[in-house]
C-alpha positions as CSV (number, residue, x, y, z in Angstrom):
1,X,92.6,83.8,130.2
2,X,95.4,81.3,130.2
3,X,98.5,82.6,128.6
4,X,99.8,79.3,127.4
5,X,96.5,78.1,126.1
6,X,96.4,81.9,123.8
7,X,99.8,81.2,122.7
8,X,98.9,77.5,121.6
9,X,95.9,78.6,119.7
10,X,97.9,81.6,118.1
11,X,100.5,79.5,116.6
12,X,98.3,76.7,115.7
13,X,96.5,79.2,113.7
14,X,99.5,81.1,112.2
15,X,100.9,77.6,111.2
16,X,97.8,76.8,108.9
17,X,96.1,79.5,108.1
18,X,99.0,82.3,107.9
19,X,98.8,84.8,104.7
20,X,100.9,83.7,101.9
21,X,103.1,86.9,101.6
22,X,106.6,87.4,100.5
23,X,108.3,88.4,102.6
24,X,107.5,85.6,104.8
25,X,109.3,83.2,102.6
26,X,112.7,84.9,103.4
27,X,114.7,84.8,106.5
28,X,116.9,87.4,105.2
29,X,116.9,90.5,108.0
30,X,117.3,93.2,105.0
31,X,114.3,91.6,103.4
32,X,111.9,91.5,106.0
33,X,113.3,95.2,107.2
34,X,112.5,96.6,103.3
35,X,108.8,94.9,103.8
36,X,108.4,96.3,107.5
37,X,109.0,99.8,106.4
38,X,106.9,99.5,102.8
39,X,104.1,97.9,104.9
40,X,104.6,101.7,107.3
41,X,101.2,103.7,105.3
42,X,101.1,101.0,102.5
43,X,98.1,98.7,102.0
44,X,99.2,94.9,101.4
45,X,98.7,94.2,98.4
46,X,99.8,97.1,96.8
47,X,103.2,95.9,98.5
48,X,103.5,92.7,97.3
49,X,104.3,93.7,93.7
50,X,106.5,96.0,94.9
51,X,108.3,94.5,97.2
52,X,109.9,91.8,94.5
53,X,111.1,94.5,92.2
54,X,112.2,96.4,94.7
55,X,114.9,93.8,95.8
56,X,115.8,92.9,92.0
57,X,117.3,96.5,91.8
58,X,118.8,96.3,95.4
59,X,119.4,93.0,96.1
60,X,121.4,93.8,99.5
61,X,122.2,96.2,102.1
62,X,125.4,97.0,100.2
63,X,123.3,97.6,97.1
64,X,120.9,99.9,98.5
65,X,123.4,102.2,100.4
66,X,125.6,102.1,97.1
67,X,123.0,103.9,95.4
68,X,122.0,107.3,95.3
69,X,119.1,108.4,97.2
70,X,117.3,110.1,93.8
71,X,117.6,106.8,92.5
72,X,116.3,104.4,95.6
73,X,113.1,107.1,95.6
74,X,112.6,106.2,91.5
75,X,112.2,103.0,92.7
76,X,109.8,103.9,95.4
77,X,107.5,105.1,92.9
78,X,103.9,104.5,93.6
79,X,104.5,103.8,97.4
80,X,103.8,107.3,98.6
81,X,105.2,108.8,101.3
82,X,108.7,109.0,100.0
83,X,110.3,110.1,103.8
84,X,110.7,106.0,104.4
85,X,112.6,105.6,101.1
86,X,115.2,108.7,102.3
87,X,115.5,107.0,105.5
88,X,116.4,103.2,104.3
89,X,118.6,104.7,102.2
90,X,120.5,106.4,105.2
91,X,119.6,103.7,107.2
92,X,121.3,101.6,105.5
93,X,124.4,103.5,105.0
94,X,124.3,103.4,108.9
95,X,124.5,100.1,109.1
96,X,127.5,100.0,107.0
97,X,129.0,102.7,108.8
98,X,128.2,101.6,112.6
99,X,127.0,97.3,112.5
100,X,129.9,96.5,109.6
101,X,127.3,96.1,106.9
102,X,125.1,93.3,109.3
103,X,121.7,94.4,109.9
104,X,121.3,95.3,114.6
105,X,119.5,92.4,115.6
106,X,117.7,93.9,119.1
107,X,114.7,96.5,119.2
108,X,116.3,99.0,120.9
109,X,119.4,99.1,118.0
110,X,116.5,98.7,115.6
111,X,115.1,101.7,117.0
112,X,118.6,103.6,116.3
113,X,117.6,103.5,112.6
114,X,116.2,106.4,110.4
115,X,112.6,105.9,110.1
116,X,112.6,102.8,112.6
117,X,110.3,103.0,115.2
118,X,109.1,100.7,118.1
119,X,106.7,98.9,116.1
120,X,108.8,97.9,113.0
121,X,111.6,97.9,115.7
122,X,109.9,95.0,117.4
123,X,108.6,93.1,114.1
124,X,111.8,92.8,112.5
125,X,113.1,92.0,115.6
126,X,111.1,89.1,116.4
127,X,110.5,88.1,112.6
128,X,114.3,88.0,111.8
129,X,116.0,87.6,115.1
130,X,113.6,85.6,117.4
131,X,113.7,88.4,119.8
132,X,110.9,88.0,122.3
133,X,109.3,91.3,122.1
134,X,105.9,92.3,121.2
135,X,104.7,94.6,118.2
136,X,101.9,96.8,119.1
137,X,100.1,98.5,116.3
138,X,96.3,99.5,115.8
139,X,95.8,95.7,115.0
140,X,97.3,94.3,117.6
141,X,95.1,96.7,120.0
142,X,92.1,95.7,119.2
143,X,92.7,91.9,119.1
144,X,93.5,91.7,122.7
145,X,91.6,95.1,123.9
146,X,88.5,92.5,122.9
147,X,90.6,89.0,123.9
148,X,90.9,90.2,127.4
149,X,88.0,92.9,127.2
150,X,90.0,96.1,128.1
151,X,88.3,99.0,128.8
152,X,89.7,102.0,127.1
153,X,90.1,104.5,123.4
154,X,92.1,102.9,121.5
155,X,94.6,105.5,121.6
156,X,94.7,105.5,125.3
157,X,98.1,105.4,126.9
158,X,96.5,103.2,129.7
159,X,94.9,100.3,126.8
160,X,98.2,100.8,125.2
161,X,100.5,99.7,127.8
162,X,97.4,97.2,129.2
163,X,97.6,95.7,125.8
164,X,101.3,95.5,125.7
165,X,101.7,93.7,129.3
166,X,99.8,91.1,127.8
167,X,101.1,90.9,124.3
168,X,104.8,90.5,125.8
169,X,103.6,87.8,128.0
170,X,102.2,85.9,124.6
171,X,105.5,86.5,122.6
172,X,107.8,85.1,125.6
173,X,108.6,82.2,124.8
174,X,109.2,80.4,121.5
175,X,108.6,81.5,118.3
176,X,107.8,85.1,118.9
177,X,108.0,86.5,115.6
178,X,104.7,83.6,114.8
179,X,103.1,85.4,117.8
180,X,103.3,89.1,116.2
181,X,102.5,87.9,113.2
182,X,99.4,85.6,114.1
183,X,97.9,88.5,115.8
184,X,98.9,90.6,112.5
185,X,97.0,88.3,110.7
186,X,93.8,88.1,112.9
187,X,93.5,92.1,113.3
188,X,94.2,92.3,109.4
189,X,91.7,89.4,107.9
190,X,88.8,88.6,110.7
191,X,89.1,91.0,114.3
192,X,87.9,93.8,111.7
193,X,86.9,97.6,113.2
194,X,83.5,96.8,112.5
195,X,81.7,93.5,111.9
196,X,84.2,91.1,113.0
197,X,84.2,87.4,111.9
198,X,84.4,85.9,115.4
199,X,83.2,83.3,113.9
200,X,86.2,82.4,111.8
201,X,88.5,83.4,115.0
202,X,90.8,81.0,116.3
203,X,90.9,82.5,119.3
204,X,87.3,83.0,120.0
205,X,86.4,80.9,122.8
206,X,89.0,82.4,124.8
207,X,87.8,86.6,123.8
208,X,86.2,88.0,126.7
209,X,84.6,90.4,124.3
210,X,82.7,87.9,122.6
211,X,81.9,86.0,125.7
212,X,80.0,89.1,126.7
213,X,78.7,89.3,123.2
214,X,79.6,93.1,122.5
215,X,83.1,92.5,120.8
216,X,82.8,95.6,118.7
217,X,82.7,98.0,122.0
218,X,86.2,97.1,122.5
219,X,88.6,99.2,122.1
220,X,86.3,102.4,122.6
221,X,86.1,104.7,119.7
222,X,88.5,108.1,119.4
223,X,85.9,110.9,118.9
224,X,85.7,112.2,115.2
225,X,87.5,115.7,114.8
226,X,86.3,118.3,112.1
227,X,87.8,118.1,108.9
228,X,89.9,121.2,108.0
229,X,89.1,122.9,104.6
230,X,92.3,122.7,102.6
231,X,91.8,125.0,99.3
232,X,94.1,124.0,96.6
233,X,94.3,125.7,92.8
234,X,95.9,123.3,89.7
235,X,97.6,124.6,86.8
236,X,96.5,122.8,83.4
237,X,98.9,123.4,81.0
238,X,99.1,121.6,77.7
239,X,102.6,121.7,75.6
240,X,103.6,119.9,72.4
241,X,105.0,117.1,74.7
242,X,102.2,116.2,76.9
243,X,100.7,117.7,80.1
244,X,103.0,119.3,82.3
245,X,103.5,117.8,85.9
246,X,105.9,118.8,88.9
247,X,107.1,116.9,91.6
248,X,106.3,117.6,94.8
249,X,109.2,117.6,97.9
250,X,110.5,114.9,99.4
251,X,109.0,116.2,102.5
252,X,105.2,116.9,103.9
253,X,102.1,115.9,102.1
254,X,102.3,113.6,99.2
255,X,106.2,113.8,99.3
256,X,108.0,113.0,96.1
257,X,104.6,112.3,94.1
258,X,103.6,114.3,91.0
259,X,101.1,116.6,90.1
260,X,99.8,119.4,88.3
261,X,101.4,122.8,89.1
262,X,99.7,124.3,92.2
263,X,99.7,126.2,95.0
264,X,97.4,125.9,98.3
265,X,95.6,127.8,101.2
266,X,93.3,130.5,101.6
267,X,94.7,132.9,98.5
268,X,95.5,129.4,96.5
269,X,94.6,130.9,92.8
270,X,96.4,134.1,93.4
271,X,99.1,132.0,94.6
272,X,99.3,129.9,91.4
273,X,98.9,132.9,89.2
274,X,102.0,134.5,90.6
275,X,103.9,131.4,90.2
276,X,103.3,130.7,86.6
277,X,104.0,134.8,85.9
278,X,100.6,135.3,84.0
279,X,96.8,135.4,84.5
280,X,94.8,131.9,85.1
281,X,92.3,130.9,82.3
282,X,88.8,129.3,82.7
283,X,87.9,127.0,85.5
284,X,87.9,123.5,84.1
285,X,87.4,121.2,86.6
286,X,86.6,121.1,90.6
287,X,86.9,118.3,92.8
288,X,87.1,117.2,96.4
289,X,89.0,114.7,98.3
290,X,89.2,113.9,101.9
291,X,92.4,113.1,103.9
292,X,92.0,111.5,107.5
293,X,91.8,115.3,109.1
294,X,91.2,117.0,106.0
295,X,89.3,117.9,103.6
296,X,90.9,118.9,99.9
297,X,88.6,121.8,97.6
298,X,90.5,121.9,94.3
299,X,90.2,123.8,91.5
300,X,91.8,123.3,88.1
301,X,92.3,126.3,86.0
302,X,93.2,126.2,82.2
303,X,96.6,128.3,82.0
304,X,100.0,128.9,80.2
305,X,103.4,130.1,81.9
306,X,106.7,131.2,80.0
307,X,108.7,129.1,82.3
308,X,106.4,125.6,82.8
309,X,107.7,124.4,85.9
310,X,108.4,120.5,86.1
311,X,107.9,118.5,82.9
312,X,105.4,117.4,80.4
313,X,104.1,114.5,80.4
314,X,102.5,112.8,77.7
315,X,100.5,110.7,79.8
316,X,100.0,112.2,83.0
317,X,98.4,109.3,84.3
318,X,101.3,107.3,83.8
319,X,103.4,109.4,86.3
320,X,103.7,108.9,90.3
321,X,100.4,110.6,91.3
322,X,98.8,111.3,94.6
323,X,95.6,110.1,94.4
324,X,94.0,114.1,94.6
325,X,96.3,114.7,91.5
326,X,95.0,111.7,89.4
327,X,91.7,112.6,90.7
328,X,92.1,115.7,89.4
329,X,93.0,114.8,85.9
330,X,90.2,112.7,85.2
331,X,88.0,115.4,86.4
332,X,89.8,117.7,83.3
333,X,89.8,114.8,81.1
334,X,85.9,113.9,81.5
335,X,85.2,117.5,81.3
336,X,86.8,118.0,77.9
337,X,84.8,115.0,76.3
């Protein structure tokens, strides 16, 4: 396939047809860095209203490094995965400390950075800087695995770096951070896992995949793993002032998000019980909820402690949850009607 005739239709496409987001109409490095690392586990358009508020509160670098990190994970709120709001935070006191307050304008500085790794290295990189380097997610893959029909799991070192040869061979040249993002756009909206709209492709007479008329054999498929059985047991205590909630760590699973007191694994009721210092009550609710390698059994159990830990809430579905802890209180709620 001819290089310059991919890059042509690439940025002819990104130029018309490019999704209205943003953090595309900024070329301001901290911007498009905050929107690279809320976009890290974070559907779309559950970023796009974030990613405005989150700037009115810390409108620079300086801002966000001048705050404390309890109040830049506040702001987080509803994001999930509250590691990537710790690390911007200290990221950003980095660059302070180490670039003189100016955001490092190559990948590999990029990569320096607390929760910065090659891929948001390379798209804030080209977005902001120009930098002719490529930005190779699970997107990205499968676009050119089909473009140029590569053999290969999608998780195959051998696709990966096949994938990248030709992706930094697209991007060289100018307007490199179009490149990434065309190919963003393409994975994201019509090269879908399954079902693709070659149709509305604008690369599609160039896809060796589709030429062969199999484009959905490219990449090859990862084999499915069993789920693990995660047993988890919630605490429903009600108080004068609402339900009560806790937070959960800032680390692991659902970091920073709220839910009802629990405790997890095999002995996951005893475990609660001995928290909370007294007996569990009746069982008022169970539920299920599968993760990407697990799968979540939960219990909630009606129950009372001297010592609630966390706070009350008087609308616990107005609080941070994950989506197993809302899950579970609409499970209680509907079971008390």
């Amino acid at each position: 396939m001819e290089t310059v005739a991919l890059r042509r239709s690439l940025l002819a496409y990104y130029r018309r047809h490019a999704r209205d987001l943003p953090w595309r109409r900024t070329r301001d490095p901290y911007a498009i860095w905050v929107s690279e690392i809320m976009l890290q586990q974070t559907q779309v358009q559950t970023v796009i209203p974030r990613f405005g508020e989150f700037l009115r509160r810390f409108p620079s670098l300086a801002a966000l490094a001048a705050a404390k990190e309890t109040t830049v994970c506040e702001a987080w709120a509803g994001l999930g995965y509250y590691r990537r709001a710790r690390n911007l935070h200290k990221a950003a006191r980095q660059i302070l400390a180490e670039h003189d307050g100016r955001m490092p304008r190559t990948e590999p500085l990029l990569r320096t950075l607390p929760g910065v790794g090659r891929y948001t290295a390379a798209a804030i990189a080209s977005i902001a800087f120009g930098e002719s380097v490529a930005a190779v997610d699970g997107n990205l893959i499968r676009v050119l695995a089909r473009a140029f029909a590569l053999p290969g799991r999608a998780s195959d070192a051998k696709l990966i770096a096949a994938v990248r040869a030709h992706a930094e061979r697209l991007i060289d040249g100018p307007s490199p951070g179009e490149i990434n993002q065309a190919l963003m756009d393409i994975g994201a909206t019509v090269c879908r896992p399954t079902a693709p709209l070659c149709d509305e492709c604008p690369i599609r007479n160039q896809c060796a995949a589709r030429g062969a008329g199999n484009p959905s054999r490219y990449p090859g498929k990862d084999p499915k793993t069993a789920r693990q059985i995660l047993r988890v047991a919630f605490a429903w205590i009600e108080t004068d002032g609402g339900i009560v909630l806790e937070q959960r760590a800032l680390d692991g699973l659902w970091a920073g998000l709220w839910e009802l007191p629990s405790a997890s694994g095999s002995a996951a009721k005893r475990g609660l019980a001995a928290r909370l210092g007294r007996p569990l009550g009746a069982r008022v609710a169970t539920i299920t909820h599968d993760l990407t390698h697990r799968r979540v059994e939960a219990t909630v159990y009606q129950a009372t402690a001297a010592e609630p830990p966390g706070r009350a809430w008087p609308d616990p579905l107005a609080a941070p949850l994950s989506a197993l802890a809302r899950k579970a209180i609409v499970a209680v709620r509907s079971a008390h009607r």
